[in-house]
DOTORFI-227318 format. One record per residue: residue number from 1; chain; x, y, z of N, C-alpha, C in turn. Coordinates in steps of 0.2 Angstrom, whole numbers, always signed. Layout:
DOTORFI-227318
+------+-------+-------+-------+-------+-------+-------+-------+-------+-------+-------+
! resi ! chain !   n_x !   n_y !   n_z !  ca_x !  ca_y !  ca_z !   c_x !   c_y !   c_z !
+------+-------+-------+-------+-------+-------+-------+-------+-------+-------+-------+
!  NUM !     A !     X !     Y !     Z !     X !     Y !     Z !     X !     Y !     Z !
...
+------+-------+-------+-------+-------+-------+-------+-------+-------+-------+-------+
end
This chain:
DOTORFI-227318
+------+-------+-------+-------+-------+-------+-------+-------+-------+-------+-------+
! resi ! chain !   n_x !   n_y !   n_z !  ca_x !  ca_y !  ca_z !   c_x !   c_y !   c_z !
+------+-------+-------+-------+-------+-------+-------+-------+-------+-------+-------+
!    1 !     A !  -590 !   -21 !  +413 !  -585 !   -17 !  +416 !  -587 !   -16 !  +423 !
!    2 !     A !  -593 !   -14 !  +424 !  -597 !   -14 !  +430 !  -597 !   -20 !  +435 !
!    3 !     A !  -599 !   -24 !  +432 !  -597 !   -33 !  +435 !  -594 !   -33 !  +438 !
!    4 !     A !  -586 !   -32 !  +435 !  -579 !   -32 !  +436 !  -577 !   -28 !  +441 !
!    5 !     A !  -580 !   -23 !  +441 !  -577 !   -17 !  +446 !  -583 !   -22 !  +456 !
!    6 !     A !  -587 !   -23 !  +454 !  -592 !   -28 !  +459 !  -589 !   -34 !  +461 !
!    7 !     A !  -585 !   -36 !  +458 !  -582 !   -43 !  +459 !  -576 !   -41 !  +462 !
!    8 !     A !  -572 !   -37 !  +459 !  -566 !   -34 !  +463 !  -567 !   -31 !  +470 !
!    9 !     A !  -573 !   -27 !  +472 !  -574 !   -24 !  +477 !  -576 !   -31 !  +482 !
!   10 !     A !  -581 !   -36 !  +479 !  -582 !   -40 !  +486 !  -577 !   -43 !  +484 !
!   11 !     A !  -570 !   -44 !  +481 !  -566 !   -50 !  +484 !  -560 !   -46 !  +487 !
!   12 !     A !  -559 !   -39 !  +487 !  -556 !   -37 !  +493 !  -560 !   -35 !  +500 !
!   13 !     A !  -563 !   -36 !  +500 !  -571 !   -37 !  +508 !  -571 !   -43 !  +511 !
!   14 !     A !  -570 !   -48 !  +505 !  -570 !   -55 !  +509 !  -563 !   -55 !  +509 !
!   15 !     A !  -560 !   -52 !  +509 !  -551 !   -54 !  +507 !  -551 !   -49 !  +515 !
!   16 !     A !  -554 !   -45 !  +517 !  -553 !   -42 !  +522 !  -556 !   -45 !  +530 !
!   17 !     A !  -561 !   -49 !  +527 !  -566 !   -53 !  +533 !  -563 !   -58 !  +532 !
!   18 !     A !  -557 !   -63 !  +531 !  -553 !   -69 !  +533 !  -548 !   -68 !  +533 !
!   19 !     A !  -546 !   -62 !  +534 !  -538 !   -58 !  +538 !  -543 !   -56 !  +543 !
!   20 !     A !  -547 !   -53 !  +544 !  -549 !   -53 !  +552 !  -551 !   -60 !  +556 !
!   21 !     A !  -553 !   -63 !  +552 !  -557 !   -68 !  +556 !  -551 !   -71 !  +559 !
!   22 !     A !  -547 !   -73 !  +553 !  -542 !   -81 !  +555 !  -540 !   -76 !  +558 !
!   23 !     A !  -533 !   -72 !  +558 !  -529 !   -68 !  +560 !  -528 !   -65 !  +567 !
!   24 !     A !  -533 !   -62 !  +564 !  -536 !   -58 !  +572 !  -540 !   -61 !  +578 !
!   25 !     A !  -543 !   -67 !  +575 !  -546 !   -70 !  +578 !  -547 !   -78 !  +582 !
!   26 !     A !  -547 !   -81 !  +577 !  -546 !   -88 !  +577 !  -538 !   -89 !  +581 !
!   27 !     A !  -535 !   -86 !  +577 !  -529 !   -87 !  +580 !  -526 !   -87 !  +589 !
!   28 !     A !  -529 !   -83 !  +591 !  -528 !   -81 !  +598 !  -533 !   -85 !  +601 !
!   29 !     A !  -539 !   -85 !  +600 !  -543 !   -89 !  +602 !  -545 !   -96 !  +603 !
!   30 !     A !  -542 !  -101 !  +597 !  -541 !  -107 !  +601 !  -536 !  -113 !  +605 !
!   31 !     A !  -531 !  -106 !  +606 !  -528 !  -110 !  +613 !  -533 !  -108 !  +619 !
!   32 !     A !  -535 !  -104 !  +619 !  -540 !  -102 !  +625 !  -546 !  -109 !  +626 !
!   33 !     A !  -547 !  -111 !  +619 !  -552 !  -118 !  +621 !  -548 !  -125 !  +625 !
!   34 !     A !  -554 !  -126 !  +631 !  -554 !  -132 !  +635 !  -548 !  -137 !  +631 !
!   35 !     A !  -544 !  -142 !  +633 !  -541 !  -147 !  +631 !  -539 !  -144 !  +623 !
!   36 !     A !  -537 !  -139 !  +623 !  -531 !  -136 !  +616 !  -524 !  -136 !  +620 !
!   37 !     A !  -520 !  -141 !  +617 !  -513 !  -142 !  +620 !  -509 !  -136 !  +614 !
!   38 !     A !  -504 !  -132 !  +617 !  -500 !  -130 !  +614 !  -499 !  -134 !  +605 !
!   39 !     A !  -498 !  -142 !  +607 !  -496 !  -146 !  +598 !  -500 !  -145 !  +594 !
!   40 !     A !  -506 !  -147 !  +601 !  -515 !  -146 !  +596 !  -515 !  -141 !  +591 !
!   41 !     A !  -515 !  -135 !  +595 !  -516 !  -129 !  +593 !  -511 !  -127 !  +586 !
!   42 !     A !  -505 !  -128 !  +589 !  -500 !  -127 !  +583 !  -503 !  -129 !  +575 !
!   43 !     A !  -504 !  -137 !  +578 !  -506 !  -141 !  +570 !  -512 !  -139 !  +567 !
!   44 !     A !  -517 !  -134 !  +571 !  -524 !  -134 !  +570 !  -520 !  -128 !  +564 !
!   45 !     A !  -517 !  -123 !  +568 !  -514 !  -114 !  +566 !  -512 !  -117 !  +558 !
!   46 !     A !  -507 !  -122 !  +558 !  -503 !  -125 !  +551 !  -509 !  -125 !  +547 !
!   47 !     A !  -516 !  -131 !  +548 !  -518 !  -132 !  +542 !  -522 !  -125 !  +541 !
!   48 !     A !  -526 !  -120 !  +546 !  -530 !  -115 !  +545 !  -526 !  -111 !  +539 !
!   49 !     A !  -518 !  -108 !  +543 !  -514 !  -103 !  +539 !  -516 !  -104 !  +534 !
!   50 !     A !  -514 !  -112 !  +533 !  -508 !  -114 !  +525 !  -515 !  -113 !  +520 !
!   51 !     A !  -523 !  -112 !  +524 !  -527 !  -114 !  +518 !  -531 !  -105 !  +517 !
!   52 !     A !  -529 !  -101 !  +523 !  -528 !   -95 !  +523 !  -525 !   -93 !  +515 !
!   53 !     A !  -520 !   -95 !  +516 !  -514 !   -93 !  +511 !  -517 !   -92 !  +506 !
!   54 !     A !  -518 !  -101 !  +504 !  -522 !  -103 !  +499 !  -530 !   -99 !  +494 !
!   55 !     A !  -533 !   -97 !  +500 !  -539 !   -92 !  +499 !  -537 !   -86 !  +496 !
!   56 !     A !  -532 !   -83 !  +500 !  -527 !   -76 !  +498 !  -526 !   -74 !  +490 !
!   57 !     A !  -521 !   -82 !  +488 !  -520 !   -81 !  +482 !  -524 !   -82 !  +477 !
!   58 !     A !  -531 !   -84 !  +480 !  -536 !   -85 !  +475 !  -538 !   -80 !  +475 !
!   59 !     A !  -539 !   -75 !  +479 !  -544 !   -69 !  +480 !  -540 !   -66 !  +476 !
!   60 !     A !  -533 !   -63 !  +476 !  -528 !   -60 !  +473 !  -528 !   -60 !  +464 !
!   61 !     A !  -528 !   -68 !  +462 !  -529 !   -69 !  +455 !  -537 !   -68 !  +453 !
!   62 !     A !  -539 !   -67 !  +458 !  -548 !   -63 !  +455 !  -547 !   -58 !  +455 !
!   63 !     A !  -545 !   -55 !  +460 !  -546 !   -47 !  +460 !  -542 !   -43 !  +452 !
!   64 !     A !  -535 !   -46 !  +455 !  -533 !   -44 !  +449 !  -532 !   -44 !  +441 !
!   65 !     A !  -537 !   -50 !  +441 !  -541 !   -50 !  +435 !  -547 !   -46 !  +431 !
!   66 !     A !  -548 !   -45 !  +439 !  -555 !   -38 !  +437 !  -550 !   -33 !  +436 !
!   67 !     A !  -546 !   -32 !  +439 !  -540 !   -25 !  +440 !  -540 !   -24 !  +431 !
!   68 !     A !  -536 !   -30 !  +429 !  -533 !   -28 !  +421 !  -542 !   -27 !  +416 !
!   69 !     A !  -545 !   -33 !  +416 !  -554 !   -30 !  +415 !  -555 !   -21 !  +416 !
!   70 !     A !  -555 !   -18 !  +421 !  -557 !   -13 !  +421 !  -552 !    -6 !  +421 !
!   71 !     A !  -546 !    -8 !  +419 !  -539 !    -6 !  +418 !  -538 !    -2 !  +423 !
!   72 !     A !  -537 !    -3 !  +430 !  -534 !    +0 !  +435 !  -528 !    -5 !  +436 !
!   73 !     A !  -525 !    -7 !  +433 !  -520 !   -13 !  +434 !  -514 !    -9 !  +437 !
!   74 !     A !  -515 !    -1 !  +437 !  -508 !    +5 !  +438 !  -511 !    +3 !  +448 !
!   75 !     A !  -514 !    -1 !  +451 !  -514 !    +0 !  +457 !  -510 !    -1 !  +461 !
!   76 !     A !  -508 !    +2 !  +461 !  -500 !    +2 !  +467 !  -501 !    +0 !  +475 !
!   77 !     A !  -505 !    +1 !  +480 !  -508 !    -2 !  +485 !  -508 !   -12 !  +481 !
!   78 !     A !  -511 !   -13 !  +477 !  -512 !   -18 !  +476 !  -506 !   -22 !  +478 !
!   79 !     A !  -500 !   -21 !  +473 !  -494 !   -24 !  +471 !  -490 !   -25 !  +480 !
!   80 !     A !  -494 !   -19 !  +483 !  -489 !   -20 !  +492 !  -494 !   -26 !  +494 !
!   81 !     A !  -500 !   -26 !  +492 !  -503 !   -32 !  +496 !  -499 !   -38 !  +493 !
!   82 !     A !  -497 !   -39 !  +487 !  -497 !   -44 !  +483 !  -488 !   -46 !  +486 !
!   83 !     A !  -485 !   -41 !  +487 !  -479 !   -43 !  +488 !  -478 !   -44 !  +498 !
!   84 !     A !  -482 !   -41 !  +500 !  -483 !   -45 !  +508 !  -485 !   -51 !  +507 !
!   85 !     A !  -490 !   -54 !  +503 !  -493 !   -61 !  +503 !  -488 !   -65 !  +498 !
!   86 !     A !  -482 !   -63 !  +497 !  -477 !   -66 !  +493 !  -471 !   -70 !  +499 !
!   87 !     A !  -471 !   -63 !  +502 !  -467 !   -64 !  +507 !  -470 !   -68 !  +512 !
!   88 !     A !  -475 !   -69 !  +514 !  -479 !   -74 !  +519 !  -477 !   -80 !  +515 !
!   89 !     A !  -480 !   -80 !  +508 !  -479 !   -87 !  +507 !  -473 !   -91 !  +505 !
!   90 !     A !  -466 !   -88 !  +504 !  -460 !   -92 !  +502 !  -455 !   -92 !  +509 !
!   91 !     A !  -458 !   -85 !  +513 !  -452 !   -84 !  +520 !  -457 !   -85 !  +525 !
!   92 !     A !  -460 !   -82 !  +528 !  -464 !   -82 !  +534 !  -467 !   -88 !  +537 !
!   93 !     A !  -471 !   -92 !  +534 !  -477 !   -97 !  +534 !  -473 !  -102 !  +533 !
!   94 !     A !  -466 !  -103 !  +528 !  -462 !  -108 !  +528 !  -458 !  -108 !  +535 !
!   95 !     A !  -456 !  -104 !  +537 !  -453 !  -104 !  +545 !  -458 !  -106 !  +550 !
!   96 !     A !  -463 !  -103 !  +550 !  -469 !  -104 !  +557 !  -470 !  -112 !  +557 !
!   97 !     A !  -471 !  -114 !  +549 !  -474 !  -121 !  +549 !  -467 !  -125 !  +552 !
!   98 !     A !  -461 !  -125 !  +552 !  -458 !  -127 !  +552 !  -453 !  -127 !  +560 !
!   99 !     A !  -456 !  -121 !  +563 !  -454 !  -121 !  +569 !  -462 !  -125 !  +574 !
!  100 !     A !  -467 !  -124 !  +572 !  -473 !  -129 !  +574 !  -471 !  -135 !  +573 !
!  101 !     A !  -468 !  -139 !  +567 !  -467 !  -146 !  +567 !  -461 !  -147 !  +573 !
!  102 !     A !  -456 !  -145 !  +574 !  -451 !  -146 !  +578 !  -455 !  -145 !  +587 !
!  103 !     A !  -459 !  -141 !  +587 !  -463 !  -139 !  +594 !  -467 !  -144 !  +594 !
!  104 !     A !  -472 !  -148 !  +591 !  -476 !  -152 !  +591 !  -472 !  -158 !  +592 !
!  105 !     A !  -467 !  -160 !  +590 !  -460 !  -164 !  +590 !  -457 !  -165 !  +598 !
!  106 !     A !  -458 !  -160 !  +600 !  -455 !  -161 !  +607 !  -450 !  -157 !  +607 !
!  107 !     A !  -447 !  -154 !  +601 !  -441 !  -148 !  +605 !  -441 !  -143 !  +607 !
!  108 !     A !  -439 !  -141 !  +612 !  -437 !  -135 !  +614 !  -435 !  -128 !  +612 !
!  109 !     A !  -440 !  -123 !  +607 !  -435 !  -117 !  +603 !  -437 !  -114 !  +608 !
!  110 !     A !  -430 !  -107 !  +606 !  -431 !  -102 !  +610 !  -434 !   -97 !  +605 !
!  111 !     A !  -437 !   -93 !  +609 !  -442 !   -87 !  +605 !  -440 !   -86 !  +600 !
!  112 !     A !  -444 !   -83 !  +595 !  -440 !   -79 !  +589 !  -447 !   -75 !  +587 !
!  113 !     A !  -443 !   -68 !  +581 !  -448 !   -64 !  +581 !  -453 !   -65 !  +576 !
!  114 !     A !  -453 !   -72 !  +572 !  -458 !   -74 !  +567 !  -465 !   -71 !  +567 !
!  115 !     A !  -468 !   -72 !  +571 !  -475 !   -72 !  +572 !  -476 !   -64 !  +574 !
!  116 !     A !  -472 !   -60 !  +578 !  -472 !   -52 !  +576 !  -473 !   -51 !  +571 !
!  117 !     A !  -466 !   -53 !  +564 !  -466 !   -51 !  +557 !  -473 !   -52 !  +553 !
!  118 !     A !  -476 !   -57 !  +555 !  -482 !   -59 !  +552 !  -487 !   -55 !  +554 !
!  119 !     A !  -488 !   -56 !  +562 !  -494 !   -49 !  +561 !  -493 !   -42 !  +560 !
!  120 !     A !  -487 !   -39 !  +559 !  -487 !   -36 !  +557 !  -488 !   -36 !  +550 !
!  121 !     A !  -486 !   -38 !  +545 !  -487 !   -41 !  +540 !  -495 !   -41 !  +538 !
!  122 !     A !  -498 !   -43 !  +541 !  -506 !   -44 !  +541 !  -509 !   -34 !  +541 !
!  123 !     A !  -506 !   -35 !  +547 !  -511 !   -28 !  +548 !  -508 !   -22 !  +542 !
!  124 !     A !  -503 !   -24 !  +541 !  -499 !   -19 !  +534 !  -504 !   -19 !  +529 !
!  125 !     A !  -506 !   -26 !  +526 !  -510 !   -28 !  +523 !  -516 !   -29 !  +523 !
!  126 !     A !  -519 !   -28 !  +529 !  -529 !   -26 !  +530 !  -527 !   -20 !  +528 !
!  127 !     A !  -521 !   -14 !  +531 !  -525 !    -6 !  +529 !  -523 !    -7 !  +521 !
!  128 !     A !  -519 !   -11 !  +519 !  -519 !    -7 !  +510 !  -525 !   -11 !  +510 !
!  129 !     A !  -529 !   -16 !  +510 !  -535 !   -20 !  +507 !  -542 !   -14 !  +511 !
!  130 !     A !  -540 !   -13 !  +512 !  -544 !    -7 !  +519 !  -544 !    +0 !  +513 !
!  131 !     A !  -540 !    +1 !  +512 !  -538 !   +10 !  +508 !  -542 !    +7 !  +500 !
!  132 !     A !  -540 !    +1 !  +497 !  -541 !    -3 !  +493 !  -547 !    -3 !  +490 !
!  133 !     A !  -550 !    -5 !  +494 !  -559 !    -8 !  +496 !  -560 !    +1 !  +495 !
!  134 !     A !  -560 !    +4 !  +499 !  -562 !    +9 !  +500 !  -561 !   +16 !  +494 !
!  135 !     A !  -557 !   +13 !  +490 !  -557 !   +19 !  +484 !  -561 !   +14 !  +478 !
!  136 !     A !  -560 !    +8 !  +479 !  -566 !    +2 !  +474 !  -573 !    +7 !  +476 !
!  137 !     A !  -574 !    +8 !  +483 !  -582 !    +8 !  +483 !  -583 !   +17 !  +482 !
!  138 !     A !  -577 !   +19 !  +481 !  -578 !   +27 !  +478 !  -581 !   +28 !  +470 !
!  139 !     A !  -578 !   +22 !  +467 !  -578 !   +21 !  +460 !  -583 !   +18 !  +458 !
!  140 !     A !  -586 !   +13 !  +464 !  -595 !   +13 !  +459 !  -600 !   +18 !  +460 !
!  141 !     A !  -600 !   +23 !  +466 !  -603 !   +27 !  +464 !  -604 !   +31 !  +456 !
+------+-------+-------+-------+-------+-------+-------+-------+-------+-------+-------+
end
């Protein structure tokens, strides 16, 4: 039970340190590097996200796993992270990816508000992985 409650706690921590990283970071940051062309950039963002995603669902199905293991499964924070990263991966990341391949293509789109929805989106989701994390490390006291 204790294991469980320990695995759960670091896989919302590292669930929190690559939403910071990628997100908040990498993101913005490698257009800013020498010779990243807008297409570069875009296709680089495509595989990061999409393997983003991928790490997400993985963290999700551990955590959750510990969740039912230590029967906190009633955690309701939990299910908002789960249903934003639901949302990312059938609507949001399928738009973004898809208006990158037409930009990377050479067409011309006019703005849209994708990339707001998403960080918002994120930041919604670090504070419940944030609130999260932080009643997990109440509970191994």
């Amino acid at each position: 039970m204790k294991t469980s409650l320990n695995i759960s706690t670091a896989a919302v921590f590292v669930w929190i340190g690559f939403i910071g990283a990628i997100s908040f970071m990498e993101a913005w940051l490698k257009f800013q590097a020498p010779g990243v062309s807008l297409p570069i950039g875009l296709g680089i963002g495509k595989l990061v996200f999409g393997a983003l995603n991928k790490v997400e669902w993985f963290l999700a199905i551990i955590f959750f796993l510990c969740l039912i293991r230590i029967k906190l499964y009633k955690n309701y924070w939990f299910y908002g992270v789960l249903f934003i990263l639901f949302i990312q991966t059938i609507w949001i990341l399928p738009e973004l990816n898809s208006r990158a391949d037409a930009i990377i293509s050479g067409v011309d789109l006019p703005s849209s508000p994708l990339h707001f929805y998403y960080v918002g989106a994120e930041i919604i989701k670090l504070i419940l992985l944030i609130t999260i994390g932080i009643k997990l490390l109440k509970l191994e006291r």
